[in-house]
KOLMARNU-796984 format. One record per atom (N, C-alpha, C): residue number from 1; residue in three letters; atom name; x, y, z. Coordinates in Angstrom, 3 decimals, decimal comma, m for minus. Layout:
BEGIN
- NUM|ALA|CA|X|Y|Z
...
//
This chain:
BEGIN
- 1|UNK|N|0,843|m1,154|0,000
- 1|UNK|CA|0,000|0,000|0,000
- 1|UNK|C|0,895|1,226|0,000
- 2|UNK|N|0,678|2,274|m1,077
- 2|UNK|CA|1,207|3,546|m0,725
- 2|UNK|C|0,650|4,829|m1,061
- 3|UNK|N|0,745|5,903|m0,554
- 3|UNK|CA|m0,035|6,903|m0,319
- 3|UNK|C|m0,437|7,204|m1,508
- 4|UNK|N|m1,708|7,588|m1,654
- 4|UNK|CA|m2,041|8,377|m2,740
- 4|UNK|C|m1,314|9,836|m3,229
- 5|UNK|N|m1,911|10,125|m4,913
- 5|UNK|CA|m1,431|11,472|m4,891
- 5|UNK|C|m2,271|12,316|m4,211
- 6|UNK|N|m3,023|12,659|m3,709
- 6|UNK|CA|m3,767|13,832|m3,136
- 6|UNK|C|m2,915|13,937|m1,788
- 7|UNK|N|m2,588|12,708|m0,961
- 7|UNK|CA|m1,515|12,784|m0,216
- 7|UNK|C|m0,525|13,861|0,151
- 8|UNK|N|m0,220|13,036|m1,227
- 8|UNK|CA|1,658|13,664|m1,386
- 8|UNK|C|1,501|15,006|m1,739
- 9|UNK|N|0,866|15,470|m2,218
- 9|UNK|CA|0,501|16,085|m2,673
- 9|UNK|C|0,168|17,857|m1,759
- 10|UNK|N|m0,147|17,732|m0,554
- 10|UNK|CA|m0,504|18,497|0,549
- 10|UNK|C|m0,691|18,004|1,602
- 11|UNK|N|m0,647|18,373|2,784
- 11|UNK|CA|m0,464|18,104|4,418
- 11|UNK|C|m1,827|18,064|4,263
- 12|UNK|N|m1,951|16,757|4,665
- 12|UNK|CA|m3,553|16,269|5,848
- 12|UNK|C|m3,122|16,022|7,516
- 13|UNK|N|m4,108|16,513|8,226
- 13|UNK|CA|m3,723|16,126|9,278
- 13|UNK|C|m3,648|14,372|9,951
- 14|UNK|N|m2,596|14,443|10,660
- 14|UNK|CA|m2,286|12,977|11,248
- 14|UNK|C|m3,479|12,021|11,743
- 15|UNK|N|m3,879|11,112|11,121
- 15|UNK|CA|m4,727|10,506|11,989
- 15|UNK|C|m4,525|9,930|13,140
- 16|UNK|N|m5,404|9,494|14,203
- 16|UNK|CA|m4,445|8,528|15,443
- 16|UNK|C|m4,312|7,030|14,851
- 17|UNK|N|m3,578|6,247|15,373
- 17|UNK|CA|m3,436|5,065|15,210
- 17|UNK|C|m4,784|4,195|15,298
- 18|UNK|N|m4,778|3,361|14,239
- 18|UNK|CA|m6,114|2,777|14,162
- 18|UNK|C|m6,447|1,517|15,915
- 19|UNK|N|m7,617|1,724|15,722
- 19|UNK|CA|m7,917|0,684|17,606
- 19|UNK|C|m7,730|m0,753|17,608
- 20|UNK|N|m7,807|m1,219|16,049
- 20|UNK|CA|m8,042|m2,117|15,681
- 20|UNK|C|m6,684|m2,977|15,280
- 21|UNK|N|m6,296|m2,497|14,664
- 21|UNK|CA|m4,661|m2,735|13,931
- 21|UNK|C|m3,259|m2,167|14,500
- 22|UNK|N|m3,334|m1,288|14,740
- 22|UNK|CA|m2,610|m0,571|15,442
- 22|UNK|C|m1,871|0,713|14,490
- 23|UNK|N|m2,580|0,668|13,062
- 23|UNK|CA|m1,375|1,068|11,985
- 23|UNK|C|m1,787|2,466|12,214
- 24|UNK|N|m0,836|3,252|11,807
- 24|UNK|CA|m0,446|4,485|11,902
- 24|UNK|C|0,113|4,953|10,408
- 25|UNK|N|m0,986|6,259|9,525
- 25|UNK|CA|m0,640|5,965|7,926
- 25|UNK|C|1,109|6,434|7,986
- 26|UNK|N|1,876|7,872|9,315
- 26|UNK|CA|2,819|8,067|9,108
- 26|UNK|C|4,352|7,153|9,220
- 27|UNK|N|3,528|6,104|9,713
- 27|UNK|CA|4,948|5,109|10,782
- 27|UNK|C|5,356|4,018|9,703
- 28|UNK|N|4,660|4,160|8,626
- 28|UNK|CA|5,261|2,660|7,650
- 28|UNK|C|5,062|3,275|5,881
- 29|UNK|N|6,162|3,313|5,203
- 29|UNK|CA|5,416|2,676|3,867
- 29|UNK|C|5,991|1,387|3,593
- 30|UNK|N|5,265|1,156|2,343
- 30|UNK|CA|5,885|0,103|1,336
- 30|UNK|C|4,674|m1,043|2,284
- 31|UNK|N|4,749|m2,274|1,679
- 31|UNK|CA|3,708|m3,145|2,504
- 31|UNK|C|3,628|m2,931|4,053
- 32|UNK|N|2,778|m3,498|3,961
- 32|UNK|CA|2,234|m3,364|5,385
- 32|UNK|C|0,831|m4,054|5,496
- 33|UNK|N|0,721|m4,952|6,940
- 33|UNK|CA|m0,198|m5,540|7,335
- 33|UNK|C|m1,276|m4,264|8,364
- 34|UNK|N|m2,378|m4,515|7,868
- 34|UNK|CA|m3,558|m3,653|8,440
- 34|UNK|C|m4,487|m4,354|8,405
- 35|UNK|N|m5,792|m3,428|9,134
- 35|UNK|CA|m7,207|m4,219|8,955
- 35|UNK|C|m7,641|m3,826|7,661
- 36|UNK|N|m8,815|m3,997|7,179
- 36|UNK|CA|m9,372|m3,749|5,721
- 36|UNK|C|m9,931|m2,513|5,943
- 37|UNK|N|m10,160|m1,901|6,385
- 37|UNK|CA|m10,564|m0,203|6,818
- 37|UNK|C|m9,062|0,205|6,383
- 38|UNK|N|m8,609|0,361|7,460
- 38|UNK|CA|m7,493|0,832|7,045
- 38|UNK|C|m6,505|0,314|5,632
- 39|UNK|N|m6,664|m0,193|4,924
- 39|UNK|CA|m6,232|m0,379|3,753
- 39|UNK|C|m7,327|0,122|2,297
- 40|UNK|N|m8,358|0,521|3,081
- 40|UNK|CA|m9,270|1,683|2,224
- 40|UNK|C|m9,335|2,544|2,245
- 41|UNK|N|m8,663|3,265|3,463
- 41|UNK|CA|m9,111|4,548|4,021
- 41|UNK|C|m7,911|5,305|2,917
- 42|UNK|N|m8,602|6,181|2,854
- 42|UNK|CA|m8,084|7,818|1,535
- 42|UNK|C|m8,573|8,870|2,549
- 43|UNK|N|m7,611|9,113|3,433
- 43|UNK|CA|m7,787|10,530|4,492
- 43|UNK|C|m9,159|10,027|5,651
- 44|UNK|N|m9,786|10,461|5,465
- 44|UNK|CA|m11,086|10,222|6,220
- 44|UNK|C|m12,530|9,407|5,427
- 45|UNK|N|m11,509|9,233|4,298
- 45|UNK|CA|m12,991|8,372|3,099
- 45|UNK|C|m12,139|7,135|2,854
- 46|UNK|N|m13,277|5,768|2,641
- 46|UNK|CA|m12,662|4,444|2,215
- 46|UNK|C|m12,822|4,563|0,640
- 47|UNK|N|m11,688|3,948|0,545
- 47|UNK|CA|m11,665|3,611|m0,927
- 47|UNK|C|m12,547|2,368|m1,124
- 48|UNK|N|m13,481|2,267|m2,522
- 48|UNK|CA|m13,850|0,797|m2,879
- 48|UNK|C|m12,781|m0,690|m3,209
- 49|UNK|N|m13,493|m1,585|m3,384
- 49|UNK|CA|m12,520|m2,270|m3,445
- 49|UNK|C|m12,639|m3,295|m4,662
- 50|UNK|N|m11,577|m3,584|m5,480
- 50|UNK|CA|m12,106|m3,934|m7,208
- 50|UNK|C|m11,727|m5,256|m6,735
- 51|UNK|N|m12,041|m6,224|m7,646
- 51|UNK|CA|m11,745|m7,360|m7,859
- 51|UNK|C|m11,014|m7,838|m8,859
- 52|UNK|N|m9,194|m8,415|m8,433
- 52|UNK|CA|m8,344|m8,797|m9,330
- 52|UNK|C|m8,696|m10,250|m9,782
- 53|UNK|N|m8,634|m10,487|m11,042
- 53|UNK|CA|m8,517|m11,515|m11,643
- 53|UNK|C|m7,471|m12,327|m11,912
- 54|UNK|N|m7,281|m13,434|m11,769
- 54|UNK|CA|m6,022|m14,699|m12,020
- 54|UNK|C|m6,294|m15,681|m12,721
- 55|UNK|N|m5,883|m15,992|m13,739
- 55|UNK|CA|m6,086|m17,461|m14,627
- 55|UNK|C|m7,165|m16,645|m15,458
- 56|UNK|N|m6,712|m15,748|m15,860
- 56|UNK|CA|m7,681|m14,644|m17,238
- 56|UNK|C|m7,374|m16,060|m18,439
- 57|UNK|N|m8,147|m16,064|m19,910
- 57|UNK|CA|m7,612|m16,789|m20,786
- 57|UNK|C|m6,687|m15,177|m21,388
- 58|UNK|N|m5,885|m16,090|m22,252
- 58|UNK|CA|m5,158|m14,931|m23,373
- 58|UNK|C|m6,013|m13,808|m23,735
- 59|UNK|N|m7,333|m14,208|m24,464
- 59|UNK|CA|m7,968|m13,078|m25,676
- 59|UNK|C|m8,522|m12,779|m24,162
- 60|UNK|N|m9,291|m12,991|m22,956
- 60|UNK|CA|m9,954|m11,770|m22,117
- 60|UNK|C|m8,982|m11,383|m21,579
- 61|UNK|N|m7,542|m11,567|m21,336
- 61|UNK|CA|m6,488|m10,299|m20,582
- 61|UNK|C|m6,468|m9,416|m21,629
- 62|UNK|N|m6,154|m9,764|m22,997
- 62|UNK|CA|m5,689|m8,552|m23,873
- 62|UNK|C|m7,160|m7,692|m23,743
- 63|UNK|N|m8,808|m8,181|m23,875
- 63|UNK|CA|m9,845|m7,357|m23,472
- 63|UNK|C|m10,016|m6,466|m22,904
- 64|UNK|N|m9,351|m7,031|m21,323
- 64|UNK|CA|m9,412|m6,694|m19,864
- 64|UNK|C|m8,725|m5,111|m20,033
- 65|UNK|N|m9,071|m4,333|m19,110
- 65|UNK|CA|m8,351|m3,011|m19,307
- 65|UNK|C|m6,810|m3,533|m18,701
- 66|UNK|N|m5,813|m2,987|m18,395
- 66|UNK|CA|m4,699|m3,496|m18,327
- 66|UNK|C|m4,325|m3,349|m16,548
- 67|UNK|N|m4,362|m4,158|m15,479
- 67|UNK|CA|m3,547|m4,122|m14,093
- 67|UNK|C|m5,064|m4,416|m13,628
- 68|UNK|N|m5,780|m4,989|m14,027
- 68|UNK|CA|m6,791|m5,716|m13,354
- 68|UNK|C|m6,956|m6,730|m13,404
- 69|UNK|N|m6,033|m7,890|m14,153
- 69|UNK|CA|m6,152|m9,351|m14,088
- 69|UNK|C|m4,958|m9,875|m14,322
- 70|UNK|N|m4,500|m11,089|m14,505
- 70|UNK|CA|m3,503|m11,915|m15,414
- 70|UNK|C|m3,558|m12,754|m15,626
- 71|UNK|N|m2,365|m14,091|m16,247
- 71|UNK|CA|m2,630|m14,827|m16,887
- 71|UNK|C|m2,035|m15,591|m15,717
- 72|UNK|N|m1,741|m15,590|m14,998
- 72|UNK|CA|m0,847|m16,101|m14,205
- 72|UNK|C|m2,120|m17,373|m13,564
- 73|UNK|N|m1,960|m18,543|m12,577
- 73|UNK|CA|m3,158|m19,386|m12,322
- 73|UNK|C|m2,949|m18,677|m10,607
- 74|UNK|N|m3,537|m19,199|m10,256
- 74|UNK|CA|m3,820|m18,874|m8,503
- 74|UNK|C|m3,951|m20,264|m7,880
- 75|UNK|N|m2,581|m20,421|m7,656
- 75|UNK|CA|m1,914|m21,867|m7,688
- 75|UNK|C|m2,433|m22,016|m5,870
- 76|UNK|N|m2,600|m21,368|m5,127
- 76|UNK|CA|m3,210|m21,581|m3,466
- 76|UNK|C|m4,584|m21,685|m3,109
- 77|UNK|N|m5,000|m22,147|m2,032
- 77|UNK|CA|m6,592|m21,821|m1,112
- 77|UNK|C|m5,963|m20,727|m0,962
- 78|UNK|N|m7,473|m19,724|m0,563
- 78|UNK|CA|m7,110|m18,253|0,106
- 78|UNK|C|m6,805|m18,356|1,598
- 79|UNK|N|m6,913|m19,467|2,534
- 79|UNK|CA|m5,819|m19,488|4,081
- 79|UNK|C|m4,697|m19,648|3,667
- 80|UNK|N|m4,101|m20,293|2,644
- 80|UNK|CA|m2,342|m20,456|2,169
- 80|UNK|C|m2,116|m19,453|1,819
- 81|UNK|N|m3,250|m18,428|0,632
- 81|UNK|CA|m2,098|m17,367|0,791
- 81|UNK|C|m2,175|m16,342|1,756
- 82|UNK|N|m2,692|m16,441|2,552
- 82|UNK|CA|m3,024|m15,454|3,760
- 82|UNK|C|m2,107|m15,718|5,032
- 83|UNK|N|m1,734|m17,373|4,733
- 83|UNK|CA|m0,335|m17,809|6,101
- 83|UNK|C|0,822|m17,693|5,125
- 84|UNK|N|0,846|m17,485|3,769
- 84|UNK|CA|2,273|m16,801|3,367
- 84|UNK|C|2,335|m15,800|3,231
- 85|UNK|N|1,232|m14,624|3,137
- 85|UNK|CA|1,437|m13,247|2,996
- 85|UNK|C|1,989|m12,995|4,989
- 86|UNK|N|1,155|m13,693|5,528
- 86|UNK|CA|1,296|m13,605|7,542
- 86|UNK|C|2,740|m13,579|7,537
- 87|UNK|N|3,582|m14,694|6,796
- 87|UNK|CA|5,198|m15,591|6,818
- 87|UNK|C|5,557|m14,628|6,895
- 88|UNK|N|5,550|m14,346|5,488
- 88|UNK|CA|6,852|m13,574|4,833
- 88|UNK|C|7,126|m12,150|5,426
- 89|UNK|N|6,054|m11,484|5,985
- 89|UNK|CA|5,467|m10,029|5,928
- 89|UNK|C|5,735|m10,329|8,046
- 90|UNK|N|5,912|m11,541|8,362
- 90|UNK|CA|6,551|m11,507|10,267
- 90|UNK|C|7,996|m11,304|10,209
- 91|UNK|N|8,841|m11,865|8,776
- 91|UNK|CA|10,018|m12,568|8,612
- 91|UNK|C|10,194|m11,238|7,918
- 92|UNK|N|9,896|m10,292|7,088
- 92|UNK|CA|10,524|m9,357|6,567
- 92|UNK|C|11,382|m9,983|5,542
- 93|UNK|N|10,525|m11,140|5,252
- 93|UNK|CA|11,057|m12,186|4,607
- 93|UNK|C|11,263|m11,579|2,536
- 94|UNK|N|10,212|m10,575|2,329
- 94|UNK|CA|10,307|m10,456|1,150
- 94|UNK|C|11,211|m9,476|0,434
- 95|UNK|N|11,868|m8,669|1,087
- 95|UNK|CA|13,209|m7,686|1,055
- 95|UNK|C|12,265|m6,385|0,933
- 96|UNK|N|13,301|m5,605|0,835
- 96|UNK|CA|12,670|m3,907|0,760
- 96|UNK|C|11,917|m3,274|m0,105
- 97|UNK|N|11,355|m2,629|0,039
- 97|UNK|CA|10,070|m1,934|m0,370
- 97|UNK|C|10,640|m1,130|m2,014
- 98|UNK|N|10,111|m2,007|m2,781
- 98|UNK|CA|10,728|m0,648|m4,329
- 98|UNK|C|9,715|m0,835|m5,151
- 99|UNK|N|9,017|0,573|m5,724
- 99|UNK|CA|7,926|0,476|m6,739
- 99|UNK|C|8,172|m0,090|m7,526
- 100|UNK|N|9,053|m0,211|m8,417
- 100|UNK|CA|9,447|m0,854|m9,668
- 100|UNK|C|9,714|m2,476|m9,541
- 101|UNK|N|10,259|m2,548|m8,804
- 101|UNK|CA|10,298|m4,375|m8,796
- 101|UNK|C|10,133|m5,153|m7,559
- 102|UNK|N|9,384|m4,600|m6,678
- 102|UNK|CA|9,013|m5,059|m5,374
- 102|UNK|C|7,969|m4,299|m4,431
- 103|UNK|N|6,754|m4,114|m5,646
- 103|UNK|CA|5,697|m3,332|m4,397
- 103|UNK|C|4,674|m4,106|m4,057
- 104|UNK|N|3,605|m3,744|m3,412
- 104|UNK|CA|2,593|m4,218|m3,186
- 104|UNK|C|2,214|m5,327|m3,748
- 105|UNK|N|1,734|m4,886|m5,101
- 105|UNK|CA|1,275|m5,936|m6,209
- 105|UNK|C|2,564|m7,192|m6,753
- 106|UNK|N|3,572|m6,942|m6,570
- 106|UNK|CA|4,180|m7,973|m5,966
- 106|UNK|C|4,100|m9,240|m5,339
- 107|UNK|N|4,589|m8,260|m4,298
- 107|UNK|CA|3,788|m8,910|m2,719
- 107|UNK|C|2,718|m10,048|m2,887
- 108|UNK|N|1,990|m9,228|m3,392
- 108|UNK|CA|0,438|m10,031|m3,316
- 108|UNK|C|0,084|m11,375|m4,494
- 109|UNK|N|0,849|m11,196|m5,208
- 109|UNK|CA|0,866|m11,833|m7,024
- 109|UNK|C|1,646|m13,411|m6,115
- 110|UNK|N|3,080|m12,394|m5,474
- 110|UNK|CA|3,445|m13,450|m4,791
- 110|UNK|C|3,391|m14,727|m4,404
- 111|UNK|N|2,139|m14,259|m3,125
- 111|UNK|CA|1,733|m15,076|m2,206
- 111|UNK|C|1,004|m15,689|m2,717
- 112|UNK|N|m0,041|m15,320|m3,794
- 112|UNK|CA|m1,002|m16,438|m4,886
- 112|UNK|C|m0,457|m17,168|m5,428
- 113|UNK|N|0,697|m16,893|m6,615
- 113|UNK|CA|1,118|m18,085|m7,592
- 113|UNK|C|2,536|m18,087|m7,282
- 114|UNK|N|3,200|m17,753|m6,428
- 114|UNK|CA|4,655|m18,166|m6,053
- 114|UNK|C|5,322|m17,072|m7,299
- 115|UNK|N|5,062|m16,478|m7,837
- 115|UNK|CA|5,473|m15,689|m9,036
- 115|UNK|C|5,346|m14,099|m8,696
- 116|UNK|N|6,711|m13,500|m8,583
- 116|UNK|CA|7,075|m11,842|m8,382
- 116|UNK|C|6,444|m11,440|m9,844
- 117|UNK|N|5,588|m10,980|m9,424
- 117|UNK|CA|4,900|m10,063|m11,209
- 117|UNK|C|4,262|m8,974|m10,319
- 118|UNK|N|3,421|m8,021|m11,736
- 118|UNK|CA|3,284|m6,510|m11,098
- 118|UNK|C|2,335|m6,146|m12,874
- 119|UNK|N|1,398|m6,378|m12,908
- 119|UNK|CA|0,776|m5,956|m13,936
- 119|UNK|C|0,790|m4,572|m13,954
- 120|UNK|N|0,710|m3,912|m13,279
- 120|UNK|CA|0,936|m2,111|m13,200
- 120|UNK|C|2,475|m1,923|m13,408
- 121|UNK|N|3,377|m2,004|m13,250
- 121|UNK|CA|4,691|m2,115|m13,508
- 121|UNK|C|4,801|m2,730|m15,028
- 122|UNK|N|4,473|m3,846|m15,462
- 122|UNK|CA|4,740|m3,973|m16,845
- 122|UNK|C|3,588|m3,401|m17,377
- 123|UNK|N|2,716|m2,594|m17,492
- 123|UNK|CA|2,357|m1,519|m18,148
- 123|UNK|C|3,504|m0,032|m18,186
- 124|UNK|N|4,238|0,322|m17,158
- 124|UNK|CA|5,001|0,930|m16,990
- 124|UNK|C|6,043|0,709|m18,222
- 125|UNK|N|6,832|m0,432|m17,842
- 125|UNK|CA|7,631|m0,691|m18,384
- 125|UNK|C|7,358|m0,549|m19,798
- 126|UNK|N|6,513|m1,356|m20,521
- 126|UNK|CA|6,157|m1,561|m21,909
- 126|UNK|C|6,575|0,492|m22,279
- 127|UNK|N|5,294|0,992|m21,316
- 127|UNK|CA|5,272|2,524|m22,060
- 127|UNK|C|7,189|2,951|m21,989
- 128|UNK|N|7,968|2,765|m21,292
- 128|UNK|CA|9,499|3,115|m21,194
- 128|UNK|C|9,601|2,983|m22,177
- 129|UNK|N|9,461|1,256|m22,790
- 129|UNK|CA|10,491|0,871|m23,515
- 129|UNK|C|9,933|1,446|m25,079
- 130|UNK|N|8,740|1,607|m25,386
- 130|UNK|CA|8,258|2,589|m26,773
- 130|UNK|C|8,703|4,338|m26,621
- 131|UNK|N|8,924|4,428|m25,359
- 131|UNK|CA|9,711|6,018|m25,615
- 131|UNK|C|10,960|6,134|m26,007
- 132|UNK|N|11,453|4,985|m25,801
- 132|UNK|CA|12,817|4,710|m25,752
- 132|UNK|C|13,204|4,126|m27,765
- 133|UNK|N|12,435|3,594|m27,925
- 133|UNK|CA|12,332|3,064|m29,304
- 133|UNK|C|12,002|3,968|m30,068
- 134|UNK|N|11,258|4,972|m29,936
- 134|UNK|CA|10,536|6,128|m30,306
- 134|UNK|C|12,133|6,922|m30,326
- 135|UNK|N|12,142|7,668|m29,012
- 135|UNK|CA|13,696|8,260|m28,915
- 135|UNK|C|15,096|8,039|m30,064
- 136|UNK|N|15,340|6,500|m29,899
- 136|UNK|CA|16,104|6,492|m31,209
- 136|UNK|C|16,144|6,543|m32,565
- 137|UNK|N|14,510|6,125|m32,572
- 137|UNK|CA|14,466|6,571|m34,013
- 137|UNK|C|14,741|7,857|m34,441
- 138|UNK|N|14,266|8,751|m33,629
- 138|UNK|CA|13,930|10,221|m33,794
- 138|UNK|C|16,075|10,539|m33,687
- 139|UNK|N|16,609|9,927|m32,911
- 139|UNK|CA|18,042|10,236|m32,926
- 139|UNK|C|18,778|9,902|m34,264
- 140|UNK|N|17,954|8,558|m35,111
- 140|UNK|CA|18,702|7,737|m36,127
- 140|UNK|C|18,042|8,652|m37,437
- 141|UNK|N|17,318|9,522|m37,328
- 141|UNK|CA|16,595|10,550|m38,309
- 141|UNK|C|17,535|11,448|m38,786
- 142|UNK|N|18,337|11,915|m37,127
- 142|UNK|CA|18,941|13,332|m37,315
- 142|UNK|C|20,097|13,364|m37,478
//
């Protein structure tokens, strides 16, 4: 989980530590275990909550808008991946917190199919690598 832009963006005031969880939005980024309130909450409003897809076929991922499903299978029961997200996340077991090749969606892709992926990240990536292809052409022009 990490802060939104409206966030970062301007000073909200501190909330107190939740009663429930104990989490505190200033005391952690990068994953983090919370209750489900608090992993909705956007300042004083909950966010909704979408439903990711796993074991998409080929033609409905390419359909699918892009960082809402994959192709990947969802190789666990949901208590397995909930006592390996518990593991790894007591053990600090999954290394440090980096948007690009170790965030959240990570994390979570993780603990389902044993597989580090990031459908929001390789949307990222893809757009790099056409600026970048784009870029040289425009260099191999001039």
């Amino acid at each position: 989980m990490f802060p939104s832009l409206s966030k970062t963006c301007h000073n909200q005031e501190t909330l107190p530590p939740c009663p429930e969880c104990e989490y505190q939005e200033t005391t952690k980024r990068g994953v983090v275990k919370t209750c489900l309130d608090c992993f909705r909450r956007d300042g004083k409003k909950l966010r909704s909550l979408h439903l990711y897809e796993y074991r998409r076929p080929l033609l409905g991922f390419k359909l699918t808008r892009r960082g809402t499903c994959t192709t990947l299978l969802d190789t666990k029961l949901p208590q397995q991946v909930v006592d390996k997200a518990c593991k790894l996340h007591a053990n600090n077991a999954f290394g440090d917190y980096s948007l690009i090749d170790n965030n959240c969606e990570h994390f979570a892709t993780f603990c389902w199919t044993g597989i580090r992926a990031s459908e929001q990240m390789a949307i990222v990536n893809d757009y790099v690598r056409k600026f970048k292809e784009a870029k040289e052409r425009l260099l191999q022009r001039n």
